[in-house]
N, C-alpha and C positions, 0 to 999 in steps of 0.2 A: 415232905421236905427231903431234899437230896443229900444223900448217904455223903459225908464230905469227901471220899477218895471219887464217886460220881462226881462232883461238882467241881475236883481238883481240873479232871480230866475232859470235862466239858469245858472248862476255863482253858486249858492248854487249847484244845482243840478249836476254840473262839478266836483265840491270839492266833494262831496260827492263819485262821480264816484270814484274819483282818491284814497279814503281812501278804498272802498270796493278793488280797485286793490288790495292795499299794504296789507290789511287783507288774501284777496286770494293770496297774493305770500307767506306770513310767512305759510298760512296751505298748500302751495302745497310744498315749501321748506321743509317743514318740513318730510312732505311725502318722496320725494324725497331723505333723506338720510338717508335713510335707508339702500339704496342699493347705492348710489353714495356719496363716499369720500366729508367731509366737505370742506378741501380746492382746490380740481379739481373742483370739482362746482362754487365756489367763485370766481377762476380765470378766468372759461369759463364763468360768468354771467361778470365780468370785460372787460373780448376779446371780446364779444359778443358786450356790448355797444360802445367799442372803436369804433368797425368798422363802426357801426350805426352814432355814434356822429361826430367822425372824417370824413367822407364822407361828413355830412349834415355842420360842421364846413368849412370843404374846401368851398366847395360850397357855402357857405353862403359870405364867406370873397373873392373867385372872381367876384362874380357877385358881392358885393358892393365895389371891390378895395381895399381891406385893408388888413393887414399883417397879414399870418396864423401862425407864428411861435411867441410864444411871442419872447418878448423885451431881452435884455441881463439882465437887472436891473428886471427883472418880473422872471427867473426862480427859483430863491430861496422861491418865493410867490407859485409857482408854485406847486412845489417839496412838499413842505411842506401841502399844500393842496392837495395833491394826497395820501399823509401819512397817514391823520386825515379823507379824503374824500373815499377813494375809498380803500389802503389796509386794515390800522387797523380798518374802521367800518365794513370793508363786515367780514374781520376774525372773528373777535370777535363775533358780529351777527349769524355766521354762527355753529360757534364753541358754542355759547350759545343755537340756537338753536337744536344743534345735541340732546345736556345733559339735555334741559328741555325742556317742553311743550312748544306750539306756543302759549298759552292762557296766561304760565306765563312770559316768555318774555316780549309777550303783554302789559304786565300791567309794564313792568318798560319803556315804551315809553315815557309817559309824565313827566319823571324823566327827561330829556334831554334838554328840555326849560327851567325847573330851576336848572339845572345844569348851562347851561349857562348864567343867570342871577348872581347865584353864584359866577362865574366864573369873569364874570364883575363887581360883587362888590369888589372884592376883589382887581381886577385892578383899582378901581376906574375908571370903564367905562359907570357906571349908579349911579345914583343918590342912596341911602342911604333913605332905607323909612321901616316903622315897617310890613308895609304889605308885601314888600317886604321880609323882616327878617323872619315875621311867615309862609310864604311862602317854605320858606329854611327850618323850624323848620318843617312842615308841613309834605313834602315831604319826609326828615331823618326819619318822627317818620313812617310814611307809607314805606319807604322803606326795615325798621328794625321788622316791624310786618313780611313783606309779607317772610324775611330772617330768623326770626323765635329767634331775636335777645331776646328780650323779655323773650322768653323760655327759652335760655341759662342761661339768668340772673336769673331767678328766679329758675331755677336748681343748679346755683353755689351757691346760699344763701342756700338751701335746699337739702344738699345732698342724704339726703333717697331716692329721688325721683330718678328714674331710669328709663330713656327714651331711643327709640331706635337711637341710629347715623347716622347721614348723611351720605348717601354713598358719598365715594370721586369724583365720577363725579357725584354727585349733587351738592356739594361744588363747582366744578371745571367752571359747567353750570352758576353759580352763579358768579363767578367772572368774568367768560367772561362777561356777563348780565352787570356788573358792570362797566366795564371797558370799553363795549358799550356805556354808560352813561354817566361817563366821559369823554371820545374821543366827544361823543356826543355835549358836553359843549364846548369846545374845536375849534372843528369843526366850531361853528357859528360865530367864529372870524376869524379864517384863511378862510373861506368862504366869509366871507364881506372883508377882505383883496383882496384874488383872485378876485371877480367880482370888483372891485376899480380899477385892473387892466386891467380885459380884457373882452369882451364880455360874458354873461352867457353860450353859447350853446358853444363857443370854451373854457373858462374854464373846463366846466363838460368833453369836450373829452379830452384836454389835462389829465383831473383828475385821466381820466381813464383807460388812455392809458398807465402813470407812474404806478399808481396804479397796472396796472395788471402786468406791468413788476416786480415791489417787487413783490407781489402776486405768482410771477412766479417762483424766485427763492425761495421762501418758496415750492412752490408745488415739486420742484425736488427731494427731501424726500420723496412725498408719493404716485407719479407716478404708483410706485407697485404696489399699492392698486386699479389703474385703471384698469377694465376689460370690456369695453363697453357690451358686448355679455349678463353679468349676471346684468347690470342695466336695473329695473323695464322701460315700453313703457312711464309712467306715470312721472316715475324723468327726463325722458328727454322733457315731455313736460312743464313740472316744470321749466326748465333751458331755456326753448325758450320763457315762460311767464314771466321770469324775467328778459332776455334779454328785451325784446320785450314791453311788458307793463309796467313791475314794474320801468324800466330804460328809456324808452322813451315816450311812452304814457302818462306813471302819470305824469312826468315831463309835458310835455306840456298840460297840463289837470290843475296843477296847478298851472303852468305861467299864465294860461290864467284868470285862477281864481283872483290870488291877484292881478289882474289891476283893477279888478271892486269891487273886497268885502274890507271892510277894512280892517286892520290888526288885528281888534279886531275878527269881523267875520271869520276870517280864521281861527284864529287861536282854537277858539269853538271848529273847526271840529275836530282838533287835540284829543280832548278829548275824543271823542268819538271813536277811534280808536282802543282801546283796548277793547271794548266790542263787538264790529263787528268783531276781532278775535278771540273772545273768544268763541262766536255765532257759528262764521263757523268753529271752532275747535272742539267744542260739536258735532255739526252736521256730519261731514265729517272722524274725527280724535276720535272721541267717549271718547276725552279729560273730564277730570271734575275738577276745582278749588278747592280748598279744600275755608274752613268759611273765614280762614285766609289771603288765597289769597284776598278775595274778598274785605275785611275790609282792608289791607292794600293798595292794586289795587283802591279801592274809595278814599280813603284820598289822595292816591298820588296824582289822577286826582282833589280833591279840591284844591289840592299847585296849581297846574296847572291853573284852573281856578281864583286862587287868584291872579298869578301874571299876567294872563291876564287883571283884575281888574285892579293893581297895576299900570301897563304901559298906560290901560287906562285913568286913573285919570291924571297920570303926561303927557299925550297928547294934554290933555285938554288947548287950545287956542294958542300950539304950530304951529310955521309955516309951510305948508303942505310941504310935502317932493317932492325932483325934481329926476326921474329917468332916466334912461338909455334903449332906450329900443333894446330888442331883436328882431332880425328879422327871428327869427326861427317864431315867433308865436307872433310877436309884442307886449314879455310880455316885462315886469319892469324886468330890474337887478337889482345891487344894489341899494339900497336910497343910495340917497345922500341928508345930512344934507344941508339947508342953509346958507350959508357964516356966517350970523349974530347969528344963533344961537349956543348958549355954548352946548348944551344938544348933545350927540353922539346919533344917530339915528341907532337903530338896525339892523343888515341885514336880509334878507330874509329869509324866515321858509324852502326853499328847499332843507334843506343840506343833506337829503337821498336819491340823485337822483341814482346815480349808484352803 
């Protein structure tokens, strides 16, 4: 058995794996579409996990006896979380990164955790704290620098000043990004819904097996646009590392992670993820931030760190959470809150698996 300071640091060192994945699928995607259509890729990284997850989901529920097909009462759980899971992130993702850079993308990642916190204040799903608030406030003023909001305002006070226009698909990059963000928020509720229901590794394939079916009748519009023969050797190995690692690997890299780190440790990592693609964007993509990006990109990532703060403080002397576990990889699914306590216990950080 492993010495627990060994197992701390093999756990850090897993997480970290799984963030350098997700940094190298946003710069190899990105590559990638140049010569392969945004939504034919979206759907074959969709099909691709299906088969992968679905397989390993069978499998998993005969050899332990239990039912592969959800419940009658679990497919509206289902449905819905294949919406928020598997078509509207990968679109929007995908469509955002066609229009903008994989560096600035990058930086609206950590918009996504207090998205969702937001999201839960507003339901009255989390407690109500000032850290929490400046957190939101935090986030807004960083995500409105790095959109160049700021600018606008100070142009419409001061008309002499005459700047050049956004092009329309920088606008367009931008809303996708957005709208990323919010799905984003979204997501970690119907995500904690679905794993309440059903195992994590047969959730994610149900996910994304509906997932790529919508996915699929969106693609039948831009089929045309498919010409296997004039796609780069490079976009297709783009689309088998995001089958492949960004959908299965990272996933079980980070299951295995949040059994052993806490959730405050985990989620750190998170923060750093948008400079590991911004790193291998520089390097690979010859990408470069503008001051702007970077000052609004930092500040998001302080909200981020605030509300990890934030949830840290009100954890304090709460009783430990009881999980579910996987037998894909013997991680944790959902927490599940104790009977006795009032406080809703968050769901898991893995809502970009597919």
């Amino acid at each position: 058995k492993m010495k627990d300071s060994v197992q701390q640091a093999v756990a850090h060192a897993v997480v970290l794996a799984s963030q350098l994945i997700w940094s190298g699928y946003s710069v190899l995607a990105k590559n990638a579409l140049v010569t392969f259509d945004s939504i034919i890729f979206a759907f074959f990284r969709l099909a691709g996990a299906m088969c992968i997850l679905m397989a390993t989901s069978f499998f998993l529920n005969k050899k332990n006896g239990t039912q592969w097909l959800p419940r009658k009462g679990d497919w509206a759980t289902v449905w819905i979380y294949a919406f928020t899971g598997g078509f509207f992130n990968q679109l929007s993702y995908v469509l955002a990164l066609r229009f903008l850079p994989a560096s600035v993308v990058s930086m609206f990642g950590p918009l996504n955790p207090v998205c969702a916190m937001g999201f839960a204040l507003i339901l009255k799903k989390e407690k109500f704290s000032y850290l929490r608030l400046a957190a939101v406030i935090l986030a807004l003023f960083g995500a409105g620098i790095m959109l160049s909001i700021d600018q606008v305002i100070l142009n419409s006070l001061d008309p002499t000043v005459v700047t050049e226009p956004m092009a329309w698909s920088t606008i367009f990059g931008y809303v996708c990004a957005l709208c990323n963000v919010l799905n984003g928020g979204l997501l970690r509720s119907t995500q904690k819904a679905a794993m309440e229901r059903l195992p994590l590794t047969m959730a994610n394939a149900w996910m994304s097996l509906l997932g790529g079916l919508m996915m699929f009748g969106v693609s039948l519009f831009f089929w045309g646009n498919f010409t296997p023969l004039t796609i780069a050797p490079m976009a297709w190995v783009a689309l088998a590392y995001a089958i492949v690692l960004a959908s299965v690997v990272a996933y079980m890299l980070g299951s295995y992670s949040s059994r052993i780190l806490t959730p405050t440790a985990y989620s750190l990592w998170g923060a750093l993820a948008p400079f590991l693609t911004c790193t291998l964007a520089v390097i690979f993509l010859g990408e470069s931030l503008t001051v702007r990006h970077w000052i609004g990109g930092f500040i998001v990532v302080l909200s981020l760190l605030l509300v990890i703060y934030a949830r840290h403080v009100e954890k304090k002397g709460r009783a430990p959470e009881t999980r579910v576990i996987d037998p894909l990889v013997g991680a944790n699914a959902a927490p599940t809150p104790p009977p006795q306590s009032p406080v809703p216990v968050e769901g898991t950080e893995l809502a970009d698996l597919v």
